[in-house]
C-alpha positions as semicolon CSV with decimal commas, in nm:
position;residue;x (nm);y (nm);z (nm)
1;X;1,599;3,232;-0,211
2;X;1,785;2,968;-0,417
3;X;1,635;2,711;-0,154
4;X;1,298;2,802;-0,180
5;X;1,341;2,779;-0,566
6;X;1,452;2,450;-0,599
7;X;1,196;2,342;-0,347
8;X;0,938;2,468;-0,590
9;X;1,086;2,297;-0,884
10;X;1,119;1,998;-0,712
11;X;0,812;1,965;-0,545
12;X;0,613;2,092;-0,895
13;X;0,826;1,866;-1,108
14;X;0,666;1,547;-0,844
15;X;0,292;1,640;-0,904
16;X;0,374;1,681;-1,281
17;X;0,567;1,289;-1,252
18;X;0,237;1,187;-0,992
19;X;0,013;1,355;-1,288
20;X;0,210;1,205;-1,594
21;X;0,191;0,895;-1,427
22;X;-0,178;0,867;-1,362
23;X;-0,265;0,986;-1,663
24;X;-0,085;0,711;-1,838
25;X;-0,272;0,435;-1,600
26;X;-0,628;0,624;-1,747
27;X;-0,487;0,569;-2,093
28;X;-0,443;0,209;-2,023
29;X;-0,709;0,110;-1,822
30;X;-1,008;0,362;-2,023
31;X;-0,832;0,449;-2,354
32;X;-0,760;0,766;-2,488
33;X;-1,038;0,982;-2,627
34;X;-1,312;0,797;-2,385
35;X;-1,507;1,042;-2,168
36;X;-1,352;0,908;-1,877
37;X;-1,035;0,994;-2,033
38;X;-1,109;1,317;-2,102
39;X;-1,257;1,415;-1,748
40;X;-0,933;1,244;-1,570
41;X;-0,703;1,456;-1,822
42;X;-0,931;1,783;-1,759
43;X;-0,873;1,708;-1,344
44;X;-0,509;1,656;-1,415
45;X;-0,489;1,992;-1,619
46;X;-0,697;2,137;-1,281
47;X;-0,491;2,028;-1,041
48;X;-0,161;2,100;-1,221
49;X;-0,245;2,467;-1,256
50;X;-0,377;2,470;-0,882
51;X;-0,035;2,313;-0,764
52;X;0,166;2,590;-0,985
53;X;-0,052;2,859;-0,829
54;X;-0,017;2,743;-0,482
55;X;0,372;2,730;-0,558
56;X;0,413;3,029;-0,670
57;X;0,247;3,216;-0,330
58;X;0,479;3,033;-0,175
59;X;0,765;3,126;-0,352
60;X;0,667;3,502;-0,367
61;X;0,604;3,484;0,016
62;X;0,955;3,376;0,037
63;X;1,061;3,641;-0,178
64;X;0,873;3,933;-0,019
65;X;1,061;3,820;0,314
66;X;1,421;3,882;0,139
67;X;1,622;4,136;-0,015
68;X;1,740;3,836;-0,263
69;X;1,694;4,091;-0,553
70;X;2,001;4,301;-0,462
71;X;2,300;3,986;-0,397
């Protein structure tokens, strides 16, 4: 269980960097508080919540497969 854990924290704490990172290149390139801005920060926000969801099926499919709850 500890595996698939730290898979999920790694692979959510990537998209979040990916994210961070983009959203920093919209700040430069459109500046903050433009509509473009605002729609690329909105997707982020989107996609962030999607990747947390999609993480946690997979860890709970993980966990339903193992008695982790009692060791």
């Amino acid at each position: 269980m500890w595996e698939t854990t730290g898979w999920c924290l790694r692979t959510w704490l990537k998209v979040t960097l990916v994210l961070a990172v983009l959203i920093g290149v919209a700040a430069a390139v459109w500046g903050v508080g433009t509509r473009p801005f605002i729609v690329a920060v909105v997707a982020a926000v989107v996609l962030e919540l999607l990747t947390i969801r999609g993480l946690l099926r997979e860890w709970a499919f993980d966990a339903r497969g193992r008695w982790w709850w009692f060791w």
